[in-house]
Each structure stands twice: as structure tokens, then as C-alpha cells.
C-alpha positions in Angstrom: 53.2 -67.6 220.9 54.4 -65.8 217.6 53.9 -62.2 217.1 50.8 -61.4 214.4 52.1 -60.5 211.5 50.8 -57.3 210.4 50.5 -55.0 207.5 50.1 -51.0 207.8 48.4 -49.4 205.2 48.3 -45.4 205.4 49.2 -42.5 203.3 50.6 -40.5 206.5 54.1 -42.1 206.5 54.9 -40.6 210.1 51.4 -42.6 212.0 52.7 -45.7 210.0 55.8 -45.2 212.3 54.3 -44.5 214.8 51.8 -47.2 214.9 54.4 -49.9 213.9 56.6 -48.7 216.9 53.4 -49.2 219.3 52.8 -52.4 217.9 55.9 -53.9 217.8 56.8 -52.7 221.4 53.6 -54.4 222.5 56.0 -57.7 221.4 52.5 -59.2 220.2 53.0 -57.8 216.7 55.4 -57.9 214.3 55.4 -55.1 211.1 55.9 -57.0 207.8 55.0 -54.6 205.5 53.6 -50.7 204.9 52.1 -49.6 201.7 50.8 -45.3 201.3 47.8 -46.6 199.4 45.3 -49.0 198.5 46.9 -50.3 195.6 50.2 -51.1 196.9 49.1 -52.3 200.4 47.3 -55.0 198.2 50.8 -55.6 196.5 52.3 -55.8 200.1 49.4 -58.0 201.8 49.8 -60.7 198.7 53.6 -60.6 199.1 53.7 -61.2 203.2 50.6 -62.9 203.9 49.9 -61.1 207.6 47.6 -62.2 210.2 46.3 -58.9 210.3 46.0 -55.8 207.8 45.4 -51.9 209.6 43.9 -50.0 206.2 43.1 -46.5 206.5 39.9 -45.6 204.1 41.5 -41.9 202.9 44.2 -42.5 200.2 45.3 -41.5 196.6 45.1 -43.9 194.2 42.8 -46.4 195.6 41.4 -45.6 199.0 40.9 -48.4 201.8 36.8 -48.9 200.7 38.1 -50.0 197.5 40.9 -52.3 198.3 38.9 -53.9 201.3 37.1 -56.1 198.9 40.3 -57.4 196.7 42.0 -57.6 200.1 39.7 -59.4 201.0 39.6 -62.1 198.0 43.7 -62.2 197.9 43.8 -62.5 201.4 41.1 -64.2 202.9 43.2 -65.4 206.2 44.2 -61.8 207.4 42.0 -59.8 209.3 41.2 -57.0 208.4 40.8 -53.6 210.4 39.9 -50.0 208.8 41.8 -47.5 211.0 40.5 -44.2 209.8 40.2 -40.5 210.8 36.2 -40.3 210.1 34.0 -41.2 212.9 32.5 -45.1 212.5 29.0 -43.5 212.6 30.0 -42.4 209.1 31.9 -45.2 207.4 31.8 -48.1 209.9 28.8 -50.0 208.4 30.1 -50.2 204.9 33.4 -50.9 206.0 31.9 -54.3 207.6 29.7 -54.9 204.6 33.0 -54.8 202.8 34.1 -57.4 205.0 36.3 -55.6 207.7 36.0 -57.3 211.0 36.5 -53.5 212.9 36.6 -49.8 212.7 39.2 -48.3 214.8 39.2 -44.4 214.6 42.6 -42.9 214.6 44.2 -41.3 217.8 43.8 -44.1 220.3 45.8 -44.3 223.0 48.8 -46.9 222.1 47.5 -49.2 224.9 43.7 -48.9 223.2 45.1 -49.8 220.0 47.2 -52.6 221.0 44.4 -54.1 223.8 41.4 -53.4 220.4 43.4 -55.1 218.1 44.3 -58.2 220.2 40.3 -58.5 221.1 39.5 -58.7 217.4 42.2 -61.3 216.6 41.4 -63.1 219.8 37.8 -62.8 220.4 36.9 -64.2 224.1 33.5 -65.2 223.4 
């Protein structure tokens, strides 16, 4: 089975290493593209088409609540997950009206990530 191709999306260039490192050592992801903000991660996303896109909501120049809907008209195969540092109580509901298919809250445990991320890709139901 390939690895999911994924794109990181995050202003905080040290978690975007960090999270690609967890992912790819998971050797069921593989990083194909990072962009600091909302603007360029939908640059990035058109340019690799991933399986999966990890957008963080906090930016500069176009924050992740704004690019989630043109992500999600230039890239309507990838999956995409809001990883943010505000709770989901606060942000998770418009983030899925937006069309993201999961709200992951930053600082999981690299084996949460990894195990959350799979379960929305490959939903067991």
C-alpha cells in the first residue's frame, strides 16, 4: 500500500517538522509539500495533489477558515484536516461546515496523530 500523500500547512515552521518527521516515520505518509499560510498551501495542494491536507486555522495572510473552502473546490480528492491550537468546542463546527472532514487540536501524542489521521482516511465503519 502507498504512503498518503500529504500536505502540511502551518505558519510555525519547526511543528511542520516535526509533524512531517512523525508522519513520515509512521511509513504510512509521505510529505509532498508545506506552505506557512493559507494562500500558498493552496498553491502547494494544486501543485501535488495529496491524499490528505493538515491546515492549521491561525495564519497571516489567509488563515486555514479561509482557504478550507477554495481547498476544497481545487482539491476536492484530498481530505482535509484542520489541526489547530483552539479547542474544537470553539472552531470545530465551522471548520466541518467548511467542509473539513476533522478537527485535530495540536499537541497530540505522535502515535494519536498518526492512529487520528489514518481513522479519518480509512474510516472502519
Amino acid at each position: 500500500m502507498r504512503p498518503f500523500r500529504v500536505v502540511l500547512v502551518d505558519d510555525m515552521v519547526a511543528l511542520r517538522q516535526l509533524i512531517r518527521l512523525t508522519l513520515e516515520r509512521s511509513g504510512r505518509f509521505e510529505v509532498v509539500g508545506e506552505a506557512g499560510n493559507g494562500e500558498e498551501g493552496v498553491k502547494v495542494a494544486a501543485e501535488t495533489t495529496p491524499d490528505l491536507i493538515l491546515l492549521d486555522i491561525s495564519m497571516p495572510v489567509m488563515d486555514g477558515l479561509e482557504a478550507l473552502p477554495i481547498l476544497r473546490r481545487t482539491t476536492p480528492d484530498a481530505t482535509v484536516v484542520m489541526l489547530s491550537g483552539f479547542s474544537e468546542d470553539r472552531l470545530g463546527a465551522e471548520s466541518a461546515a467548511g467542509g473539513a472532514a476533522a478537527y485535530l487540536e495540536k499537541g497530540l501524542a505522535p502515535h494519536v496523530l498518526v492512529t487520528r489521521l489514518l481513522e479519518v482516511l480509512q474510516p472502519t465503519d
